[in-house]
N, C-alpha and C positions, 0 to 999 in steps of 0.2 A: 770727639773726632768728627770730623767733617766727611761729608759722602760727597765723593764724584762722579756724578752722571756720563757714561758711557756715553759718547758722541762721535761719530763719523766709522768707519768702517776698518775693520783688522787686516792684516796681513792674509792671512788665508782666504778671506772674503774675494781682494784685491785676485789674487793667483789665482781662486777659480775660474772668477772674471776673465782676467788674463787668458785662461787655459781653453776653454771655451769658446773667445774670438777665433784664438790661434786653430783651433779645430774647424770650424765653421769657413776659415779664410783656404785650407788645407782642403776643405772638402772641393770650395765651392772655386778656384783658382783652374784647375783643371778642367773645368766645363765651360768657365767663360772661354777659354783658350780655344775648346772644340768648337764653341758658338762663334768664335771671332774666327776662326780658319770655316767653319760652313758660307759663315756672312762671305771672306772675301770670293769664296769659289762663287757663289750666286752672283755677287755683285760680279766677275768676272765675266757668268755666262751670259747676264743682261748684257754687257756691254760687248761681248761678241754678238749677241743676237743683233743691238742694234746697228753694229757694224757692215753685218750681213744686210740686214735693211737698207743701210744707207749705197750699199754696193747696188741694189737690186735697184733702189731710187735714180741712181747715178745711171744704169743701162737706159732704164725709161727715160727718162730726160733726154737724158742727149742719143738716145737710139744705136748705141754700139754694143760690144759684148762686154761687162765687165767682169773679171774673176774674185775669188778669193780664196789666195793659196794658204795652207794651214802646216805648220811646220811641227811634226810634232819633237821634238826634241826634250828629253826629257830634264834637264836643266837650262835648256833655252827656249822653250815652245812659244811662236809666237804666230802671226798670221799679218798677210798682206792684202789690201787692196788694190786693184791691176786693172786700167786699161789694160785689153786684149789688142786695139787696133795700133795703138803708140808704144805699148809694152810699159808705162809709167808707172811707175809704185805711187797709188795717190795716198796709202795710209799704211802704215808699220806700224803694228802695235804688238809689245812686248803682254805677254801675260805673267803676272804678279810670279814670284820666284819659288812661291808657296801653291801654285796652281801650276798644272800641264795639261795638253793634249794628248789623253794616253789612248783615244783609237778612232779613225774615221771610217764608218762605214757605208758602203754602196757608194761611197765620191770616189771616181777614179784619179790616181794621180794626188791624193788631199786637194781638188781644186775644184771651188765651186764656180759653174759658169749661170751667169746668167744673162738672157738674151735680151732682145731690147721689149717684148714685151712683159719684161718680167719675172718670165716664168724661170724654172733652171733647166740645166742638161738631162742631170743627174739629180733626182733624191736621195736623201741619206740622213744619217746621223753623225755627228759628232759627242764625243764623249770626255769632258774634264774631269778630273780628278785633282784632285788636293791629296797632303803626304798625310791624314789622318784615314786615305781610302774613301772620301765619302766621294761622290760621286753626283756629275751632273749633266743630262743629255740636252742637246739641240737638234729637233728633228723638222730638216728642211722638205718641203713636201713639192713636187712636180709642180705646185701654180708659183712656186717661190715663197711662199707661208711658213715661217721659223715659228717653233713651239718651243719652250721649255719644259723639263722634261724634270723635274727634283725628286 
């Protein structure tokens, strides 16, 4: 009788295999998701803060007042850039569908002004939030100076 060398891998081998991706994929599928909604609220709040920059840039320059009104709407939250002296909307920016404006505080009105040297009206904070609750603050300070706040 001839003997055959057991070569390559069984049935049950394969399934635990199997059964172990699927667990590891189960575990780890949910956390990428929490990481990728944290990623877009940050990427979000940078790109209002630089927004808010670019408003405060735009006063200095051309020496007028310009605003930035913040809508918080909680399936449309979005924010405007404004001439104060022509009333012009110079930037509309929609915030991600997955992020909102859930509170401004010490800006009266949601509107940020700021004068032509810079500085603003009003100090305050704004606060993002994304639908898993994390949260993310931008804290405008009297010389005009945005912080991020994570």
């Amino acid at each position: 009788m001839k003997e055959y060398k057991k070569s390559g891998i069984s049935l049950i081998e394969t399934l635990t295999v199997i059964g172990i991706i699927t667990l590891i994929t189960l575990v780890s599928v949910p956390s990428f998701l929490n990481y990728q909604k944290g990623s877009k609220l940050r990427g979000e709040s940078r790109i209002l803060a630089t927004n808010i920059r670019y408003a405060q840039q735009l006063a200095i320059t051309t020496q007028n007042i310009f605003l930035v009104r913040l809508f918080a709407q909680d399936d449309n939250s979005h924010y405007q850039i404004i001439n104060a002296g022509t009333d012009e909307v110079i930037k509309d920016v929609k915030l991600d569908s997955e992020t909102k404006i859930s509170s401004v505080v010490g800006i009266t009105d949601n509107t940020i002004h700021f004068i032509s040297t810079g500085g603003v009206v009003e100090a305050g904070e704004i606060y993002l939030a994304n639908t898993i609750n994390q949260t993310s603050t931008l804290r405008i300070k009297p010389s005009g100076y945005v912080q991020i706040v994570e």
